[in-house]
NULO-222254 format. One line per field, with one value per residue: residue number from 1; residue in one letter; x, y, z of N, C-alpha, C in turn. Coordinates in steps of 0.05 Angstrom, whole numbers, plus 5000, padded with zeros to 4 digits. Layout:
// NULO-222254
seq = c(NUM,...) .
type = c(A,...) .
nX = c(X,...) .
nY = c(Y,...) .
nZ = c(Z,...) .
caX = c(X,...) .
caY = c(Y,...) .
caZ = c(Z,...) .
cX = c(X,...) .
cY = c(Y,...) .
cZ = c(Z,...) .
END
This chain:
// NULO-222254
seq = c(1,2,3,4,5,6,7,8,9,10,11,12,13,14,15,16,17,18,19,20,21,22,23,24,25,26,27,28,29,30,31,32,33,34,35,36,37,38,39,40,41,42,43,44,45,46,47,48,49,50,51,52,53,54,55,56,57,58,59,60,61,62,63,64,65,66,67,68,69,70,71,72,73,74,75,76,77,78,79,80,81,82,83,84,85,86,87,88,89,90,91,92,93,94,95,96,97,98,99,100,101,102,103,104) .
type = c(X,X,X,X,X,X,X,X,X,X,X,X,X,X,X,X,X,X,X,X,X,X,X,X,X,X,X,X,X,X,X,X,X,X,X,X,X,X,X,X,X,X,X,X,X,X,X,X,X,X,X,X,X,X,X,X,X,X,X,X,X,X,X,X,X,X,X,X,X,X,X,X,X,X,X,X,X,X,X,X,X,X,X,X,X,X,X,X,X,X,X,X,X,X,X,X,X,X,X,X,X,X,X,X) .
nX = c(5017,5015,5040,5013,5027,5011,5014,5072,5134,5178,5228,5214,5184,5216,5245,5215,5205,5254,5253,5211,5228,5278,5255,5223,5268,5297,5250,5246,5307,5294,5255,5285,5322,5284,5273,5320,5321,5288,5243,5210,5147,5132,5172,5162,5118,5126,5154,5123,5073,5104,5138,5081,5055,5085,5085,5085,5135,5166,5184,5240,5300,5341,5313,5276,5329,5335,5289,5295,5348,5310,5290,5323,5352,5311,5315,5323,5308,5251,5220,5172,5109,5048,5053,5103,5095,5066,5097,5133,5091,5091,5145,5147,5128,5171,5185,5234,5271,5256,5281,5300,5290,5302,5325,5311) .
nY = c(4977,5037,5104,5164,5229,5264,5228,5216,5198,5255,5251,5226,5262,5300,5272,5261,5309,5333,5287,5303,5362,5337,5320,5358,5397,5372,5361,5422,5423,5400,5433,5470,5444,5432,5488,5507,5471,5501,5495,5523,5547,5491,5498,5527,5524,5468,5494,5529,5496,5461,5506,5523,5485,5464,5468,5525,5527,5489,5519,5544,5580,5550,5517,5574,5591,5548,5551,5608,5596,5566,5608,5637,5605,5607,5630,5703,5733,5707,5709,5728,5712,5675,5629,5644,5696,5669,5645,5677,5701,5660,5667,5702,5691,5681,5671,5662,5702,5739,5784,5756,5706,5631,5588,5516) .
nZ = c(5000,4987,5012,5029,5006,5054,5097,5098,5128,5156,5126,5089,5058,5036,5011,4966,4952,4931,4892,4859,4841,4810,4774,4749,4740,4688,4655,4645,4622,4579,4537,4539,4494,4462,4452,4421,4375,4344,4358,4380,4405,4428,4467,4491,4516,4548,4585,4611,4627,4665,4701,4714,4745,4786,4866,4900,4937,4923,4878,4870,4858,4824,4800,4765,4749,4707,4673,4660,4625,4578,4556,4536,4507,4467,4391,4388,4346,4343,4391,4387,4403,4434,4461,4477,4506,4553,4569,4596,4629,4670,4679,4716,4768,4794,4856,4878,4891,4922,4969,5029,5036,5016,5000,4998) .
caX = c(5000,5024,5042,5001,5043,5004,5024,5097,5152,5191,5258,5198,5171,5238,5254,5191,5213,5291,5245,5189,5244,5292,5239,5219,5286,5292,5229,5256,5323,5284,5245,5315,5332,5264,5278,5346,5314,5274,5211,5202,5122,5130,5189,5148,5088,5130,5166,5102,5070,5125,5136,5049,5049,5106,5083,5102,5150,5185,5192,5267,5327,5354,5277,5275,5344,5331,5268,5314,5358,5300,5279,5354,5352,5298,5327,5318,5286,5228,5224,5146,5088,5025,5062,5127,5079,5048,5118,5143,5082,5107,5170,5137,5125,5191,5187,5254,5289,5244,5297,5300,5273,5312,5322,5317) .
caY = c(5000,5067,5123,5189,5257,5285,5215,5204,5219,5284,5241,5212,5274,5317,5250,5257,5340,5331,5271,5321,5378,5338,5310,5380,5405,5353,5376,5447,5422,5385,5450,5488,5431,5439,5515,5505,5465,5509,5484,5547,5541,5475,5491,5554,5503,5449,5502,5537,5480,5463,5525,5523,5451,5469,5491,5548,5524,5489,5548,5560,5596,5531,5522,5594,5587,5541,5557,5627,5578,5560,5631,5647,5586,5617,5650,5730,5742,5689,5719,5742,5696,5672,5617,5657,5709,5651,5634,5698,5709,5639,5668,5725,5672,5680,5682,5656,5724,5758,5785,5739,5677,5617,5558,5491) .
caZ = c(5000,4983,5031,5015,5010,5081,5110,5103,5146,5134,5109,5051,5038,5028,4983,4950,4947,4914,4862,4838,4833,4797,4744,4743,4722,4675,4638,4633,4597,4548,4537,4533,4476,4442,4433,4407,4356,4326,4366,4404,4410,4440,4487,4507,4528,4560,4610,4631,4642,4682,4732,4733,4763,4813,4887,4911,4958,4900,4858,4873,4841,4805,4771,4754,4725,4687,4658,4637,4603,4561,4541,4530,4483,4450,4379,4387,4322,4340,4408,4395,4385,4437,4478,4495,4534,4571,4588,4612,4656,4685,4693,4732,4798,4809,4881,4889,4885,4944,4993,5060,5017,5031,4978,5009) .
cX = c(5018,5018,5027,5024,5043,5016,5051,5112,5161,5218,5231,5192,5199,5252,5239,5197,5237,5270,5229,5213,5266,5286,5231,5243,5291,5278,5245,5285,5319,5265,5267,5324,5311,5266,5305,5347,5291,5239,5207,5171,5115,5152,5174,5132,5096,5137,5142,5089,5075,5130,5098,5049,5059,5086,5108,5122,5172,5199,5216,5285,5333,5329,5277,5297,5345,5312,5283,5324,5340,5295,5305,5363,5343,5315,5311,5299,5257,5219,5187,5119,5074,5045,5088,5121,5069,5072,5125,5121,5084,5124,5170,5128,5143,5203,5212,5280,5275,5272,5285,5282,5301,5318,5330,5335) .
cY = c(5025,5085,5148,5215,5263,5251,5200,5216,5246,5276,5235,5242,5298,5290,5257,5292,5338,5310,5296,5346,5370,5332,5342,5398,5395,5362,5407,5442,5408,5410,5473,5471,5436,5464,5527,5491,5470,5497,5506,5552,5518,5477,5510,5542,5488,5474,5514,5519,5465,5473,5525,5500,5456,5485,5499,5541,5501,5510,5563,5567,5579,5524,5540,5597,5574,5539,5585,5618,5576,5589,5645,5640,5592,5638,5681,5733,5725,5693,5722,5723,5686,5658,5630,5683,5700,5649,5660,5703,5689,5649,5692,5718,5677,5684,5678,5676,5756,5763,5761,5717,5656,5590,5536,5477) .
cZ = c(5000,5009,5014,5028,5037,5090,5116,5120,5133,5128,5083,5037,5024,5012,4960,4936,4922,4889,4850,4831,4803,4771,4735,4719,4697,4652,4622,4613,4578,4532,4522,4503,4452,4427,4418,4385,4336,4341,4389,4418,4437,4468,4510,4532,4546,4590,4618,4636,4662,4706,4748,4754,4792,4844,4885,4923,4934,4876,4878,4857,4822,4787,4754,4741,4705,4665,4639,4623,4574,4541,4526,4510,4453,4426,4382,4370,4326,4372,4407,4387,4420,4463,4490,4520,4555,4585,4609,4637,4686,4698,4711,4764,4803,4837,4904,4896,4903,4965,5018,5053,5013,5020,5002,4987) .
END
């Protein structure tokens, strides 16, 4: 039988924290690879979908860097179209860059 999130210890759930983070990151450098291949629409889509899913309390510095990666990825000239606004207002959670905020 499976443990539920609210019922594991706090060694499972800061296991369970570092796994959803690192699949998370994960996601975003496949996102970063998509828009380096000319799939900028789709890399746009994968990383906001991405930071949306994330709680809050995941949404740290190494996420938010790497979700920049992706937009960074993005070529300049192709910079303007429907999904790259979606992303940016993604990348507008950024709550990892509040003074006296505290990355686990």
């Amino acid at each position: 039988m499976a443990v539920s999130r609210h019922d594991a210890t706090p060694s499972d759930q800061v296991k369970l924290i570092h796994h959803l983070r690192g699949r998370n990151l994960v996601k975003l450098d496949r996102a970063a690879t998509l828009a380096r291949n000319s799939r900028e629409a789709e890399a746009c889509e994968l990383a906001t979908q991405t930071l949306l899913e994330l709680p809050a309390e995941q949404r740290t510095t190494i996420v938010f860097v790497r979700a920049r990666d992706v937009r960074s990825a993005l070529p300049a000239h192709r910079r303007r179209n429907r999904a790259l606004n979606t992303f940016e207002e993604a990348l507008a959670l950024d709550t990892a860059t509040i003074p006296g905020r505290r990355d686990a």
